[in-house]
N, C-alpha and C positions, 0 to 999 in steps of 0.2 A: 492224635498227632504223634503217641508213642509210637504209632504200627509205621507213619509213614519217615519219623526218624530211622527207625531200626531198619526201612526198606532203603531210603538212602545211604545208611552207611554199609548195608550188605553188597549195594551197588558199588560205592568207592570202592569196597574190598575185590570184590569178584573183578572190577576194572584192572586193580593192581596184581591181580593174583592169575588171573587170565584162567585158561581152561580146567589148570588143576585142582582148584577148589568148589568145579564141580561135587565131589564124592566127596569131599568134610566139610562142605555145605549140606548136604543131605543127612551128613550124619550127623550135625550140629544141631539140627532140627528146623532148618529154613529150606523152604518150598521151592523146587524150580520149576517156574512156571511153565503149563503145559502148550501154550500156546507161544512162543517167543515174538515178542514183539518186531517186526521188521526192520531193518537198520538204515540207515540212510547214510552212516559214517566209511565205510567202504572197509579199508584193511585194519582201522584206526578203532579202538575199543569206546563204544559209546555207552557214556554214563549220561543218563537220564533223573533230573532232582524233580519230581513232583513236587510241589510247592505252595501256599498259599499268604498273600498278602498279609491276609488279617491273624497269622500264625506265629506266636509269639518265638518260636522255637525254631523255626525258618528263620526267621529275621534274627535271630543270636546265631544260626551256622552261615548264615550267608557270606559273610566278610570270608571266612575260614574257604569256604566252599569256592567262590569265586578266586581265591588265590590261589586255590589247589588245581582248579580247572586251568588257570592260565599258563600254573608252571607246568603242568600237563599234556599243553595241548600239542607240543609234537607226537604224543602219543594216545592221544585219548580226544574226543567229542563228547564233550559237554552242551548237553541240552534241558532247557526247564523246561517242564510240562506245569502251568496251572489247576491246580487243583479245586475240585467242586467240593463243598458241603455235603448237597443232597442229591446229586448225580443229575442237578438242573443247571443251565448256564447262570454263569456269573457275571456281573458287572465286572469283577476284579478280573477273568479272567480276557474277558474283552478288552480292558486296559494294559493287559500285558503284551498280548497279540497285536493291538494299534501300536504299541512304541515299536514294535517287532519290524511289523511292516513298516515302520517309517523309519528303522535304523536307529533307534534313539534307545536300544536298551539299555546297552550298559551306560550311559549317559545319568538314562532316570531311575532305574530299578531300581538301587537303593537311596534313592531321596526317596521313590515311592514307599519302600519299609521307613523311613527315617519320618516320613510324615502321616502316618499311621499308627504308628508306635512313640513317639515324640510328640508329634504336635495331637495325636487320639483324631486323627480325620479319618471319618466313616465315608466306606466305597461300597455303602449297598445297591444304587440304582445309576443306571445310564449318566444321568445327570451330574449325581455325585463323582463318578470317573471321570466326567467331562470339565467338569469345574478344576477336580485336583490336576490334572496335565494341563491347567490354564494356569493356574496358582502355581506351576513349578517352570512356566514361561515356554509352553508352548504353544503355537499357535490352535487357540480354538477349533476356528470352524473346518481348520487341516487334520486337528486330531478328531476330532465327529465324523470326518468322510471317510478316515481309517477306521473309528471306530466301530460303524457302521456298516463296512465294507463286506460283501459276499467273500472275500479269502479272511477277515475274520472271524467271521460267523462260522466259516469252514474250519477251522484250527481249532475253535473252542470246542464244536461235533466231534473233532478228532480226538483232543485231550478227553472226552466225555466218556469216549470209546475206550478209550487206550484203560482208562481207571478201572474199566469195567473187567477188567482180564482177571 
């Protein structure tokens, strides 16, 4: 969890610092990666939080994070990528992608830290994900048919991929 803080905050930085801190990044001793990820954000600098639910240290930056992305955003694209364990898909990462597609992130994301972390409810299987977006009042069998959906199953391939760089 320390690697993927210190990857998030190289990101903030390099966001705010823009091109120049190519070459005292490198000389700092942080990697630029050989392969750059594709950008979807167009002229607009995209920072990217890999993230995980069950991460106690995501869920202490998130509030920070989220505020910084908002005041942000005429100049910058913030995007979470969920994060895998052991580079197999997750239930938690399915859950992030269903509120995704349904529109309902920033609504639940942090009730879903707040009841992970708070209430200690475990999101290790299908089920478990399914129950907790019932318990925070959404519609069930609407969140199962996202959950379940071939463009989520697609997004979580992609976040699987992307880790892999």
């Amino acid at each position: 969890m320390r690697a993927l803080r210190l990857l998030v905050g190289f990101l903030i930085a390099l966001g705010l610092c823009g091109q120049a801190l190519t070459a005292s990044a490198e000389e700092a001793g942080y990697s630029i990666l050989p392969r750059p990820q594709p950008s979807e954000s167009g002229p607009k600098i995209e920072v990217i939080e890999f993230f995980a639910y069950y991460c106690p240290h995501c869920n202490a930056l998130d509030p920070e994070l989220t505020a910084w992305a908002q005041a942000h955003a005429d100049k910058a694209v913030f995007r979470r990528v969920p994060a895998s364990v052991n580079g197999e898909p997750m239930a938690q990462q399915q859950l992030y992608y269903a509120l995704e597609s349904m529109g309902e992130v920033e609504q639940y994301h942090a009730q879903v830290y707040a009841m992970m972390h708070s209430q200690h409810r475990k999101v290790r299987t299908d089920e478990e994900a399914i129950a907790l977006a019932a318990d925070m009042g959404l519609d069930r069998d609407t969140f199962a048919a996202h959950y379940y959906s071939p463009a989520v199953q697609d997004n979580v391939q992609h976040a699987l991929k992307m880790m892999k760089v």
